[in-house]
C-alpha positions as CSV (number, residue, x, y, z in Angstrom):
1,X,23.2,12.1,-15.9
2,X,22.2,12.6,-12.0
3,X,19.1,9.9,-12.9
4,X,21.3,7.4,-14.5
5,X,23.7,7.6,-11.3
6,X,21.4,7.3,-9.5
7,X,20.1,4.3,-11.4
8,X,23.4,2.9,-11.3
9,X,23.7,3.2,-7.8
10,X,20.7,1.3,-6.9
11,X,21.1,-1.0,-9.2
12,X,24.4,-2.1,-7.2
13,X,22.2,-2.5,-4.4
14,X,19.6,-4.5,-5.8
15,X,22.0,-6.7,-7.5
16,X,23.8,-7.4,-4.1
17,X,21.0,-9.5,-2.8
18,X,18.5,-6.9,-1.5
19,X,15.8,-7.4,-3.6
20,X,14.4,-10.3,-4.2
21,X,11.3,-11.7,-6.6
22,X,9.4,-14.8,-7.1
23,X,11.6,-16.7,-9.4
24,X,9.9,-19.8,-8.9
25,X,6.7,-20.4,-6.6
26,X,2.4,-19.9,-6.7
27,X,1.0,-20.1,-10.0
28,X,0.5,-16.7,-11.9
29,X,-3.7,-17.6,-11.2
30,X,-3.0,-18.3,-7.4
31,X,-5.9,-16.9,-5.3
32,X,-4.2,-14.0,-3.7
33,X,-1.6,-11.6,-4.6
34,X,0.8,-9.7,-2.6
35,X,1.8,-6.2,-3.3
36,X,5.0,-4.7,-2.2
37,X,6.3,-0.9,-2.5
38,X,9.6,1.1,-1.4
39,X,10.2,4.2,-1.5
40,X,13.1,5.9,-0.9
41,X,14.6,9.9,-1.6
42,X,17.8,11.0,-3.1
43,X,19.3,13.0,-0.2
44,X,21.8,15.5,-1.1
45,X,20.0,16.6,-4.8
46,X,17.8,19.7,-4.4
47,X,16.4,18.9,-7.9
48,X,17.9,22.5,-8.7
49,X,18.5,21.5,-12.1
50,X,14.4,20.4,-12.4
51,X,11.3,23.2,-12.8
52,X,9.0,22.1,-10.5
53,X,5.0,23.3,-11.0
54,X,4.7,25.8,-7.8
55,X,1.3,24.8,-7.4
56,X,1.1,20.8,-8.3
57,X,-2.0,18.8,-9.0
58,X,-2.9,16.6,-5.7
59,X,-5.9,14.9,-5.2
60,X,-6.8,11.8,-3.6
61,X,-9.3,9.2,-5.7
62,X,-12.7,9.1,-3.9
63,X,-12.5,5.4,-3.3
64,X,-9.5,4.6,-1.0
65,X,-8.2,1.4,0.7
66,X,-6.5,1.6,3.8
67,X,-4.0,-1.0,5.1
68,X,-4.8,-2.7,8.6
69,X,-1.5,-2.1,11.1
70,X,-2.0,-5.5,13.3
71,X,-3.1,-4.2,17.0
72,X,-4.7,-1.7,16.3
73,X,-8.9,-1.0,16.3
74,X,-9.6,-1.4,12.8
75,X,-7.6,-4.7,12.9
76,X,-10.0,-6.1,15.6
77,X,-12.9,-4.7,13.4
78,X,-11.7,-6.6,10.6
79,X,-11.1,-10.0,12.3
80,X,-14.5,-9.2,13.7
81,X,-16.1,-8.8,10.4
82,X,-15.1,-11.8,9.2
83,X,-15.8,-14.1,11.8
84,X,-19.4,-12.8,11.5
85,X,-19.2,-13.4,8.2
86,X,-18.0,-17.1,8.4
87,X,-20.7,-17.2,11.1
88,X,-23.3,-16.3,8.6
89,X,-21.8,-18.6,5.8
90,X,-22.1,-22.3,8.2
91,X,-25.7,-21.1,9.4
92,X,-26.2,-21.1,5.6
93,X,-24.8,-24.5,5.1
94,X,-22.2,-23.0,3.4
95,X,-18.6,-24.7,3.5
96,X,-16.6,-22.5,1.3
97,X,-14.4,-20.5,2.8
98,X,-12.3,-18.2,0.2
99,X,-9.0,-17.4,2.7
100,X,-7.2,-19.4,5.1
101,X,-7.8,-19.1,8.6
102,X,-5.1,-17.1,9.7
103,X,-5.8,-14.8,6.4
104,X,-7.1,-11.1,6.9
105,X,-6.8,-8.8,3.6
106,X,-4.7,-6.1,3.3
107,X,-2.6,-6.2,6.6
108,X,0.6,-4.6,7.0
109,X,2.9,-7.5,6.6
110,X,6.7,-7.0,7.8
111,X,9.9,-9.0,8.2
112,X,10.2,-12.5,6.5
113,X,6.9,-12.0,5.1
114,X,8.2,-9.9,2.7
115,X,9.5,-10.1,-0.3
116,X,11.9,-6.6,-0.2
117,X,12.9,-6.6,3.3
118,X,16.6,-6.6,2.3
119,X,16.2,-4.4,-0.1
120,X,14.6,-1.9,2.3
121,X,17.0,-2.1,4.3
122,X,19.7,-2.0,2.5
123,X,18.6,1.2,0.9
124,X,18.1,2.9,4.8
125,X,21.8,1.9,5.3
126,X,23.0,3.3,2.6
127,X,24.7,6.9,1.9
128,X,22.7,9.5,0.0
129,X,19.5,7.9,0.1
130,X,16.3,8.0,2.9
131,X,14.4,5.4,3.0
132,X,10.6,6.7,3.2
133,X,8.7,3.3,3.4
134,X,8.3,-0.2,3.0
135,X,4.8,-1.2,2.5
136,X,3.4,-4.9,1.6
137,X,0.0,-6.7,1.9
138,X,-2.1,-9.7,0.7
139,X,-5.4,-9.7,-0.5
140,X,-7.4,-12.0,-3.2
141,X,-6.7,-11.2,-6.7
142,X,-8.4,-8.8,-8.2
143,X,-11.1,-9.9,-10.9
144,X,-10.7,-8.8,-14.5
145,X,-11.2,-5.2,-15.1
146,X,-11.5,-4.2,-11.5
147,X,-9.0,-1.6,-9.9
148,X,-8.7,-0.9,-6.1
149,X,-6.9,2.3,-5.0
150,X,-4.6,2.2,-1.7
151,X,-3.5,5.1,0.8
152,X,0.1,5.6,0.6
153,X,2.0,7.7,3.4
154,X,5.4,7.6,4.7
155,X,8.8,9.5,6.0
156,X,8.9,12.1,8.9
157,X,5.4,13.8,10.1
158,X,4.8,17.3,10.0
159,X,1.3,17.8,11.8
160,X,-1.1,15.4,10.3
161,X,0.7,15.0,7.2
162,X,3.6,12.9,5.7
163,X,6.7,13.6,4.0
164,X,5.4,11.2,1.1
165,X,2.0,11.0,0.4
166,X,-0.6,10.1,-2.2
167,X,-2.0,6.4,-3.7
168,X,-1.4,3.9,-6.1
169,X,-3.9,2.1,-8.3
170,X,-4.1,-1.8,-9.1
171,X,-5.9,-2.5,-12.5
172,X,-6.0,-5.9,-13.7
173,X,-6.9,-6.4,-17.0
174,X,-4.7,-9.0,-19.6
175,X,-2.3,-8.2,-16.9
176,X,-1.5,-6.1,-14.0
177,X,-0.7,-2.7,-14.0
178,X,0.1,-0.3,-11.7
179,X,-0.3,3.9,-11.7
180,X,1.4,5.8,-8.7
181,X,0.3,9.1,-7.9
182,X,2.4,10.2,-5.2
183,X,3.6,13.5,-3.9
184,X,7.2,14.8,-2.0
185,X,6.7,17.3,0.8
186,X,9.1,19.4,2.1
187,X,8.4,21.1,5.3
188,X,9.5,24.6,7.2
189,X,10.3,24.3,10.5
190,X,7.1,24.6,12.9
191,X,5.8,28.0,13.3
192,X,7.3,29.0,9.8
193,X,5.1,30.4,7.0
194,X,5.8,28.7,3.6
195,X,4.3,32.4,1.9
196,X,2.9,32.3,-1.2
197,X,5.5,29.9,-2.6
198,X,3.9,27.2,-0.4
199,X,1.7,24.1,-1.4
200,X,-2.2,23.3,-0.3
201,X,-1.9,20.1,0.8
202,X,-4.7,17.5,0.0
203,X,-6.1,16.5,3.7
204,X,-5.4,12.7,4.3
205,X,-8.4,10.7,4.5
206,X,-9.3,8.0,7.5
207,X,-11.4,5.6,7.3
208,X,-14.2,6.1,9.5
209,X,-14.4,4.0,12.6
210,X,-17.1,0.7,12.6
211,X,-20.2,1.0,15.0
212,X,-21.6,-2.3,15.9
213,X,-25.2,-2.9,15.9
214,X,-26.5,-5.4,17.7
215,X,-29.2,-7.9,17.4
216,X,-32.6,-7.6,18.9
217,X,-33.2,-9.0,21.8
218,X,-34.7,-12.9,21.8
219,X,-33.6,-12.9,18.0
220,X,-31.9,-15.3,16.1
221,X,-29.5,-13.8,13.6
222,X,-29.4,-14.3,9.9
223,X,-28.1,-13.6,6.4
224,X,-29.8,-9.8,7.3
225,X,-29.1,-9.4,11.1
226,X,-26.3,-8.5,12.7
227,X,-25.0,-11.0,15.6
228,X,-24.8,-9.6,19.0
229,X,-21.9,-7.6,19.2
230,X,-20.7,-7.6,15.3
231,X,-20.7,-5.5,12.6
232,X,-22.9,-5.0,9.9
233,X,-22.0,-5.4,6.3
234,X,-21.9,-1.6,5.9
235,X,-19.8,-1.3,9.1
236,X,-17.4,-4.5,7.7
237,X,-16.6,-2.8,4.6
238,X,-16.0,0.6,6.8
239,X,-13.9,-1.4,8.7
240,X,-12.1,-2.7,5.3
241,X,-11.4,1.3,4.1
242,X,-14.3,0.9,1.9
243,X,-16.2,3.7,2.7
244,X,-17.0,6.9,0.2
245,X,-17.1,9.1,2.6
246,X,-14.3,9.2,4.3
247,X,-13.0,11.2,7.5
248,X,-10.7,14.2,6.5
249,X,-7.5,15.6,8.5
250,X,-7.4,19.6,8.4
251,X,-4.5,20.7,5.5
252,X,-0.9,22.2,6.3
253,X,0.8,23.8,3.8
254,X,3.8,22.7,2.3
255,X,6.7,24.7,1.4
256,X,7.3,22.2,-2.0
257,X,5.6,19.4,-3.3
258,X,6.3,17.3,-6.2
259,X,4.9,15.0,-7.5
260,X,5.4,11.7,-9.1
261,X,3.0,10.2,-11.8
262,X,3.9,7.0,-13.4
263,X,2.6,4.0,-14.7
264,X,3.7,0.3,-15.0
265,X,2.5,-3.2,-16.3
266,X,3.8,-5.9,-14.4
267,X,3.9,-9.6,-14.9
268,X,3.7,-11.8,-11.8
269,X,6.7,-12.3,-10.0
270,X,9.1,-9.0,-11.7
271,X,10.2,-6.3,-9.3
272,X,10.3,-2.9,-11.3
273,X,12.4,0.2,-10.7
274,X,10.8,3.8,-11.1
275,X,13.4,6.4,-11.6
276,X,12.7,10.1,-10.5
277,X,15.4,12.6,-9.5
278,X,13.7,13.3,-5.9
279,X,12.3,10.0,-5.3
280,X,12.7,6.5,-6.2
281,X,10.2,3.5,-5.9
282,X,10.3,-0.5,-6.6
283,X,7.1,-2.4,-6.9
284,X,6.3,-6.0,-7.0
285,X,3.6,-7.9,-7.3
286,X,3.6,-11.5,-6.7
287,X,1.1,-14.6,-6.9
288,X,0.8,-15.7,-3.2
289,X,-1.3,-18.9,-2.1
290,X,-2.9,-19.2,1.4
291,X,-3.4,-22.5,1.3
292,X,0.5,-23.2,1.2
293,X,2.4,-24.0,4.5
294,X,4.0,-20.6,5.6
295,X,7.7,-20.5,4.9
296,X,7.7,-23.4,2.5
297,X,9.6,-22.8,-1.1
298,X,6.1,-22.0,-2.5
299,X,6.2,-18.0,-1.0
300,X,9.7,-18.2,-1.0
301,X,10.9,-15.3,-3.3
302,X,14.3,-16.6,-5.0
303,X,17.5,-13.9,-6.0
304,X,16.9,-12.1,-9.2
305,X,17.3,-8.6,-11.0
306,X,14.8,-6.2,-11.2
307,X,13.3,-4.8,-14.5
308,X,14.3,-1.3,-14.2
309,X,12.5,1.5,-16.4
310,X,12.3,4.7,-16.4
311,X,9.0,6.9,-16.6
């Protein structure tokens, strides 16, 4: 009954004009996609009436993505890394270029360049709920039986870690689907041992930072040499989140944990709800073109009602 409130609730929220999906826009086979996710924790419900594991299942996958915040160093990397590599493509004689120019993958998009802005908001606004975060990016679409794995974190810090943490997973096969492993923390106040009660938190990786390798002197560069002051190929994909190896934060302990495993298919264009009696998420996935004039109807999303489901 408290999941179906809750349900309920949001769904008067969505259905207000919060959220929003792509009604009508970019082709389902557009070039890129755009991922959005929000989530959000029931305040006031203790999940009493729930057994919890004590001692949860939490891993992070060994391949991780990270998400580029604009401004920061591994932003510049990025922009770096690609201008080398469009650099490397015209000495070829190569015209093709695969993303507009103003495109970068997986950058932290925010405000009218989202999709669930309103919805996000909305749900921060309103009474007995917390919004945690509100995360969307672009990136070209995946091909066929690939998967890419992305870091998720969000709420209040304690130490190094996050109230929410964890990652979800992007398959495409005959169509897109979507796993989310993610994890609730609750925290003691500092100083303040959890005892044996408490929870071994995963440590969060980082992706490590780029070093650029410069040419050799009186060189000219090519398909196999770094240009003065670039990256290499190794260091762009570091600078992507690409690495296997990545840096680790030292663990804190936890007083609870739970965690949320759930899985989705999604067509291009829906907005789904995932129903849990600690934590709520909506996901959307929608077709996004670069070559379209920014704020034209083409990435407009248009008013429509989620597909809500329960896991």
């Amino acid at each position: 009954m408290i999941r179906s409130r809750f349900a309920l609730a949001l769904s008067l929220l969505l259905v207000s004009g919060a959220a929003r999906c792509l009604a009508e826009g970019p082709a389902a086979d557009a070039p890129w996609m755009q991922v959005e996710l929000v989530a959000f924790r029931h305040m006031g419900q203790s999940g009493s009436a729930e057994k919890w594991p004590q001692n949860p299942a939490l891993a992070y996958p060994p391949q991780l993505e990270f998400l580029l915040q604009p401004g920061t160093p591994e932003y510049a990397a990025a922009l770096e890394a690609r201008e080398f590599d469009r650099a490397l493509q015209a000495e070829a004689g190569s015209a093709a270029v695969a993303v507009a120019p103003e495109e970068l993958a997986r950058v932290l998009l925010s405000g009218t360049d989202t999709a669930l802005a309103a919805a996000a908001a909305r749900i921060a606004n309103a009474p007995g709920y917390k919004l945690l975060a509100h995360i969307a990016w672009r990136e070209p679409r995946l091909a066929e039986g690939t998967t890419e794995r992305v870091l998720v974190t969000g709420g209040a810090s304690t130490g190094d870690h996050r109230e929410l943490e964890g990652s979800i997973a992007i398959t495409r096969s005959h169509f897109l689907h979507i796993d989310a492993d993610l994890w609730l923390n609750d925290f003691l106040p500092a100083g303040a041992d959890p005892g044996p009660q408490g929870v071994d938190l995963p440590p969060i990786p980082q992706p490590r930072a780029p070093q650029k390798t410069p040419a050799p002197a009186g060189e000219q560069a090519d398909a196999t040499m770094a240009l003065p002051g670039a990256l290499t190929d190794a260091d762009a994909g570091l600078a992507a989140g690409e690495s296997s190896e990545p840096i680790m934060i030292a663990p804190v302990r936890a007083a609870r944990s739970v965690a949320l495993h759930a899985s989705r298919r999604l067509a291009p264009g829906e907005v789904h709800y995932i129903d849990h009696p600690l934590l709520g998420l909506i996901l959307s996935i929608r077709p996004y073109d670069p070559a379209q004039p920014s704020g034209t109807a083409a990435n407009e999303p248009a008013p429509a009602l989620p597909a809500q489901s329960k896991p």
